[in-house]
Residue, then its C-alpha position, 0 to 999 in steps of 0.5 A: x115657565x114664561x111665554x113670550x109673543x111675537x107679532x111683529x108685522x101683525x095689524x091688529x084692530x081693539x074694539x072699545x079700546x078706550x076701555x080699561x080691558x081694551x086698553x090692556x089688550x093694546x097694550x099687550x100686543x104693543x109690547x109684543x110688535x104688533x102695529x095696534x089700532x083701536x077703535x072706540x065711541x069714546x075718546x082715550x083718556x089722557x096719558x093712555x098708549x092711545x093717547x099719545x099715539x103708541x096706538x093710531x085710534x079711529x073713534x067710531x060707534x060700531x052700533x052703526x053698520x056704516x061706521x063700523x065699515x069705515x073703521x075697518x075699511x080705514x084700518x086696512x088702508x092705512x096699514x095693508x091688512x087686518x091679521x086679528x080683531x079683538x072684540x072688547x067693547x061691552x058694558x054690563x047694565x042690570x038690576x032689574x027684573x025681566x019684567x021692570x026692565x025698559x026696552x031701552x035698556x034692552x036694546x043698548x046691552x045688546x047693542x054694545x055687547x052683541x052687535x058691535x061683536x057683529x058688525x065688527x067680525x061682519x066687515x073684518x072678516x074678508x080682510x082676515x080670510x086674506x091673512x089667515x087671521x084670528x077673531x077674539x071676542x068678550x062674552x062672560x062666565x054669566x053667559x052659561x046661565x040665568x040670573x037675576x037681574x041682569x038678563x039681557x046682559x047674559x042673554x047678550x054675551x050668549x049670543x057673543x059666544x053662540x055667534x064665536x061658534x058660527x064664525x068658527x064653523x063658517x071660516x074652517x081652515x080660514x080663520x079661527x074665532x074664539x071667545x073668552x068668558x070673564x067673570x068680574x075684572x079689576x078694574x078702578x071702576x068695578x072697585x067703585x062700583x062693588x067697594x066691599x068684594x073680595x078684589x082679591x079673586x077678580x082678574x086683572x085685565x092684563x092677564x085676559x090679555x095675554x089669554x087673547x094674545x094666545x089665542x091669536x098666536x100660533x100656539x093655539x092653531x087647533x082651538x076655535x069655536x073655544x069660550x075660553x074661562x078667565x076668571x080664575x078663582x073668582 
């Protein structure tokens, strides 16, 4: 059985959209109707939907609560409402133990997972409460346990999905948050980054897409507060 998704008059704001996940995320909703805005600290590469305007794209660094604000604000404006934020910027950084990990590399994994997460849902959420809208954030199967090595990056993306419960609760009957949990994504710069895994097992990022098309559509009305496994086999 196929399942096909409509959000035609739907405006829906990608966070990290420059990304290979952010970008599929575009494009899933693009092909299904919506009017897609994304939003990233770095400029879309070239040939991209985002690229060649498919996407109107608003860079800003969403760390800055300032910027964050206006990138929403400027989202609204330009297309009268906001019916779903996808939080999809994030990076994974580690190898370290607790005790040789500097505080600089600590404050940027949180700040890229967690407080763009934050900032973005913080000043969306008024214009979501409007439409009955829908919240999807990236946390990562690493966040149910600890590991070596990379713990501020699950320590991170717990408070992603920790703060997805919060904004469930806080929102009843309103709006629906719902986070979904990632394991390793194929993408060229995984492959790179981990030559000799079995890339077979990892998830292409346009399925976790079609996953947060789902959660936005009306065929997921009872689900919120959900941490959401993606990571198939892997």
């Amino acid at each position: 059985m196929h399942a096909d998704f409509d959000f035609d008059g739907d405006v829906v704001l990608v966070t990290g959209a420059s990304g290979a996940l952010g970008s599929a995320v575009c494009r899933a909703f693009g092909d299904a109707g919506a009017t897609v805005c994304g939003t990233d600290v770095v400029e879309p590469s070239e040939d991209t939907e985002l690229d060649r305007g498919e996407v109107s794209f608003y860079r800003g660094d969403l760390t800055d609560e300032t910027q964050a604000e206006h990138v929403v604000s400027g989202v609204v404006d330009a297309h009268g409402g906001l019916d779903a934020l996808c939080n999809i910027a994030g990076m994974w950084k580690g190898g370290s133990p607790i005790e040789e990990t500097d505080v600089e590399t600590f404050e940027q994994v949180f700040d890229v997972n967690l407080k763009t997460m934050f900032l973005a849902t913080k000043h969306a959420l008024p214009h979501l409460r409007e439409s009955g809208g829908n919240v999807v954030s990236v946390s990562a199967r690493a966040s149910l346990e600890g590991g070596e090595g990379d713990g501020p990056y699950r320590a991170a993306k717990a408070g992603v999905r920790l703060l997805t419960e919060t904004v469930a609760e806080e929102n009843k009957g309103e709006v629906r948050a719902n986070a979904v949990l990632p394991s390793v994504i194929d993408t060229p710069q995984n492959r790179e980054m981990l030559p000799d895994a079995e890339h077979d097992s990892w998830v292409d990022p346009a399925d976790i897409a079609r996953v947060a098309m789902a959660l936005c559509s009306d065929a997921t009305v009872p689900t919120s507060g959900g941490a959401i496994p993606v990571y198939g086999e892997a």
